[in-house]
N, C-alpha and C positions, 0 to 999 in steps of 0.2 A: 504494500500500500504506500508504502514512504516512495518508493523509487520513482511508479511514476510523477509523482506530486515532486519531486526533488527535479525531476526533468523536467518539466512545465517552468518549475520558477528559473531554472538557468536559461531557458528559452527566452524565459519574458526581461530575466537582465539583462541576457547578451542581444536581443532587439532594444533595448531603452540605450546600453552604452551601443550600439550601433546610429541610433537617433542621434542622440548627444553629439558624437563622433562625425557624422554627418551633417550635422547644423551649424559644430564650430568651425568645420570647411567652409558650409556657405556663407559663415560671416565673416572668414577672413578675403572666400574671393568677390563677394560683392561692391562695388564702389561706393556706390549712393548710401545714407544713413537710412534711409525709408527700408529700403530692400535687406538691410544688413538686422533691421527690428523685426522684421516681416521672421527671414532664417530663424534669428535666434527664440522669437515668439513661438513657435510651431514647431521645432526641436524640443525646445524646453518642455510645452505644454505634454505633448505625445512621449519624450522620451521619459518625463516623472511619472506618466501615468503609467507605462509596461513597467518601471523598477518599483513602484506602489504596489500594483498587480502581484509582479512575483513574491514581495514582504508579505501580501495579503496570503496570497496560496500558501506560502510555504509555515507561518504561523498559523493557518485554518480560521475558524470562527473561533474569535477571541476578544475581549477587548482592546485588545494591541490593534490588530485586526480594524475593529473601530474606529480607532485615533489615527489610526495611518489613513484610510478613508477621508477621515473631516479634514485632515492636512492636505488632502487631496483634492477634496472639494471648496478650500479652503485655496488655496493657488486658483483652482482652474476660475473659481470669483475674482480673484485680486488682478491677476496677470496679464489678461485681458484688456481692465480697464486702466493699470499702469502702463499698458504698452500701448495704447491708444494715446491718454496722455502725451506720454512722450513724445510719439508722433505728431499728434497736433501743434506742441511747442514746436516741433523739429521743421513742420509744415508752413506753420507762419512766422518761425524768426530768420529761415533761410533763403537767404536770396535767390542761391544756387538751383533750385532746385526744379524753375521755371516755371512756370503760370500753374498751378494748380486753381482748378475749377470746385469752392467748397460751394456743396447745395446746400440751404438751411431745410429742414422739414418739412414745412409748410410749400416749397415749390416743387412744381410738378419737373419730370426731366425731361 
């Protein structure tokens, strides 16, 4: 019973440090700051969830289990709208970055 549950959770680290590994490539070869938020946003998000995952499997239902869940859920809230954030500074204090077209809500596109 332990084995295959031991080989699930090494599956699901070695995809999260594959994310990880692949996200801090895209953000060393991307130029722009937008696109380099973009990589490391969707690395990060995807790769904490698979190494969460294998913590979760490999301790079973627990309250460890639990708490690693709400950390979980607790990123996938925060990071988002930090990394939105940013970008929005990044979007309107950069000159470079050429004409960006912001819509406000209320207009149609």
């Amino acid at each position: 019973m332990i084995i295959p549950r031991l080989i699930l959770c090494i599956v699901l680290l070695f995809a999260g440090l594959f994310v990880f590994i692949s996200a801090t490539i895209g953000v060393n070869r991307f130029k722009k700051p937008l696109n380099r938020m973009h990589a490391a946003a969707m690395g990060d998000t995807l790769g904490l969830l698979l190494i969460m995952l294998s913590l979760v499997v490999w301790r079973g239902l627990s309250f460890v289990s639990l708490k690693l869940i709400i950390v979980l859920v607790f990123f996938w809230l925060a990071s988002p709208v930090s990394g939105h954030i940013i970008a929005q500074m990044e979007a309107t204090t950069n000159e470079d970055l050429g004409e960006i077209e912001v819509l406000k809500p209320d207009e149609d596109i």
